[in-house]
Steps between C-alpha positions, in 0.01 A plus 500: 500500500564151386766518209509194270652379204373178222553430128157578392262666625118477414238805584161336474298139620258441251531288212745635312723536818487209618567294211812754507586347799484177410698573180801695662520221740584276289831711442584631825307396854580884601171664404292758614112476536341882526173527546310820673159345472311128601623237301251343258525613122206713352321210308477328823378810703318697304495423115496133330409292748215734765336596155440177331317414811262774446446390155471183613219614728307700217542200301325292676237745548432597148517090391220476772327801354512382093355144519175572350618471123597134555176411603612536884313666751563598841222580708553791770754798507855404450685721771857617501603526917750794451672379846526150410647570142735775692582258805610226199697736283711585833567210595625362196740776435648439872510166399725587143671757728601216741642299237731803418580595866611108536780572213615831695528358832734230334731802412749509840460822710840596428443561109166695567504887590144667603496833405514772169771520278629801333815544353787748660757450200573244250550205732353571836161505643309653776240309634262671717680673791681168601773395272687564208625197232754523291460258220686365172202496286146583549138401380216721510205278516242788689181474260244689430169710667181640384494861346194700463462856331476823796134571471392113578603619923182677522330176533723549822459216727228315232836472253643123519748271314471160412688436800213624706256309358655153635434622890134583428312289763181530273421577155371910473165530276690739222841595379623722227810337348730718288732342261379211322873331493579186574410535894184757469356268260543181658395628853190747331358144318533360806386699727142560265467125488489479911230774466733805546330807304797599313581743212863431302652870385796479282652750233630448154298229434769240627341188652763249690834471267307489174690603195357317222231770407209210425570364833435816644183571358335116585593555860351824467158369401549193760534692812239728414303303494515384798585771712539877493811612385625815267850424409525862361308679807522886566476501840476861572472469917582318805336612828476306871204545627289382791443120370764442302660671203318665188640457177401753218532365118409587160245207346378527131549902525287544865668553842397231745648442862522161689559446861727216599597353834897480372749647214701236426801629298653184245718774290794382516824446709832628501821372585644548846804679463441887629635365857824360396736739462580391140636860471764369712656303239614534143196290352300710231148504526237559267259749553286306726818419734548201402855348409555424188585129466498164248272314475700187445782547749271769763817678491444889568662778293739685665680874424770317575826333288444195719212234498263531738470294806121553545218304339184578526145226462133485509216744536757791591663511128145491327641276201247238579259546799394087557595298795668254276708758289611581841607163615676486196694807533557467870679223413723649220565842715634234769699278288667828320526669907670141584732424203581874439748620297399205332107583374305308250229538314162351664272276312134745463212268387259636285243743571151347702257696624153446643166674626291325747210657368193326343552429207863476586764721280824330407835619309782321416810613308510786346197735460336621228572875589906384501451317148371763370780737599777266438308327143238671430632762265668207311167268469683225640267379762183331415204428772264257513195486694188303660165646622421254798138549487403195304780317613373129657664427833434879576153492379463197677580708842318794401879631486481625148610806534784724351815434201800363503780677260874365420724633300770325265834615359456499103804279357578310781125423616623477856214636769588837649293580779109476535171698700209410582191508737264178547459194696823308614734828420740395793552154325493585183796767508673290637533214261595809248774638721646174473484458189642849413764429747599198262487682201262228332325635199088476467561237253686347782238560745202396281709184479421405900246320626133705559237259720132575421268656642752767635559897562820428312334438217399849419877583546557254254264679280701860526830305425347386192346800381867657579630237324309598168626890516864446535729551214744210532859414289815680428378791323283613830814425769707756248226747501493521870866475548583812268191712650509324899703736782868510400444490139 
């Protein structure tokens, strides 16, 4: 048994982790590098980066499909080579993976451990059946997997993950998505557009990370339109049989059954924490098993009078589940793990969200189900909007679908957080987180430059609509201060 001892000690490789490292290296050079897994973060391997080269595949397949309108014509089948678009996405992602490896084999051998962690008592670890660390301070940096209710394991060996679908060799002719989140719905477009029979279930009626309840219901009508999916289904059976796996479901009031080739389950992911023997320690968890933590400092909470000395970042506390959310806390979690007792608070950006889909969905700031819990009763939001179906540039692309809505602060006019589904989402969002992030007001904002013809001119369309609800002046600021939180 190998016994060693280092300041800090990091249990995880992937983005969060390593930007740990990086951070509590910057304090101390003795550091600890845990990881029980290959190297390579989950947007390189199997999220970000593997599925916008699918989409970037069905792209180019449904552009070469949808000429005709414009008076363009291609003569003979357009044909999607499931090998060839398989053989690309693969060796892309081992290209992004490579990139990532590159970084980790810079790390010297001595400040890298193979192996799983778990915790033993407050400041020691077990890793595998090898050796034990004893550490100062800790960051847990182990992300997240895919979680899928009991009764989806009678597809049996035709149930797969997202991870799964990024070692297919060749496309399969149909696939039954459930969970029309952020990954089912990007893959589930996707897939459809390569020529994939596919069929989207969800439940609730939730589509991606829509809040705004407008939103919802455009990208209800959009997808629909294009392909089949229930966001609502009653599925009321799952059975493998010979060629695949049949899928029973409820459809305007009649049972029908599908067969597909695969059951690909997008419903989710949980945090990786059941193998670490946080029961070890005197962190409290919430009822997931998760510490309890800030978000600012990525400090845990601990039963304990003193501080605690472990930090936790990324996927694995579920604050924020994007690759850059986790850069950003990797590097707090290290700089607090490094400069301990001495913590301080991280700088968090603001909220930015996106959905590769087609017509892209985009958030920034905060959403409209958040306004209306932490405003709404006080009427001190206002939202404008834009229906980008007669809008030029988008018209001009044979983009024009789907609204944009912001919302404003009445008194202070400043821009609170927008949603929206259309053309250019990714872009668009963008320029509004950072101008949420500088607290401009739309008055401000209307005040910048707009080019023409451009997407962003329907934006600037919603920010002037907004800008005709809000109540401005002293009077509204005082009504929202005496009826705001903490009044």
């Amino acid at each position: 048994m190998q016994l060693l001892k280092t300041d800090v000690a990091i249990i995880g490789g992937g983005t969060a982790g390593l930007g740990a490292f990086r951070a509590a290296r910057a304090h101390t050079n003795n550091v600890l590098l845990i990881e029980g897994g290959p190297y390579g973060t989950t947007c390189a391997r199997v999220g970000c980066m593997p599925s916008k080269l699918l989409i970037a595949a069905a792209e180019a397949a449904h552009h070469s499909q949808n000429t005709a309108p414009f008076g363009v014509h291609i003569d003979g089948q357009v044909r999607v080579n499931g090998r060839e678009v398989m053989d690309r996405v693969k060796r892309e992602r081992d290209r992004f993976v490579g990139f990532v490896l590159e970084g980790v084999d810079e790390i010297p051998a001595e400040n890298k451990i193979s192996g799983y962690a778990k915790f033993i008592d407050e400041h020691t670890l077990q890793v595998d059946d090898h050796t034990q660390i004893t550490a100062e301070r800790f960051v847990i940096a182990t992300g997240s997997s895919p979680v899928w209710p009991g009764f989806f394991n009678q597809a049996q060996d035709r149930l797969i993950i997202n991870d799964d679908v990024f070692d297919w060799d060749d496309l399969p002719e149909s696939v039954a998505v459930f969970g029309p989140g952020v990954i089912g719905l990007e893959l589930g477009q996707a897939l459809h557009r390569l020529g994939v029979r596919i069929r989207l279930f969800g439940i609730g009626g939730q589509i991606g990370p829509v809040s705004d309840p407008v939103i919802l219901d455009q990208a209800d009508k959009i997808f629909r339109d294009e392909f089949a999916i229930d966001p609502d289904a009653k599925v009321t059976g799952i059975e493998r049989v010979d060629n695949g796996v049949k899928i029973s479901f409820e459809e305007h009031g009649e049972t029908k059954s599908e067969v597909f080739d695969y059951l690909l389950a997008a419903t989710g992911r949980k945090a990786n924490v059941d193998k670490l023997g946080l029961e070890n320690t005197s962190l409290v968890l919430n009822p997931q098993g998760v510490p309890n933590f800030s978000q600012w400092t990525l400090q845990t909470e601990t039963n304990e009078p003193a501080a605690s000395h472990i930090f936790i970042a990324g996927d694995v506390n579920n604050y924020i589940p994007l690759l850059h959310e986790a850069a950003d806390e990797g590097r707090i979690a290290g700089d607090n793990a490094g400069r301990y007792p001495d913590i301080r608070n991280g700088k968090r950006r603001t909220p930015l969200s996106v959905v590769f889909s087609d017509p892209q969905i985009g958030m920034a700031g905060e959403t409209y189900r958040q306004l209306e819990q932490r405003l709404g009763t006080c009427g001190c939001f206002e939202v404008g909007e834009v229906d980008m179906t007669g809008q030029g540039r988008s018209r001009v692309m044979l983009k024009n679908k789907g609204k944009i809505r912001v919302y404003g602060e009445n008194g202070t006019g400043k821009l609170l957080g927008a949603e929206m589904i259309g053309p250019a989402a990714e872009h668009l969002v963008h320029l509004l987180a950072w101008t949420i992030q500088q607290g401009l007001t739309i008055t401000e904002i209307l005040e910048m430059p707009f080019y023409h013809p451009v997407i962003e001119e329907g934006l600037r369309t919603a920010l002037r609509d907004l800008n005709a609800r809000l109540k401005l002046g002293p009077e509204a600021v005082k009504h929202c201060l005496d009826c705001g939180p903490g009044a």
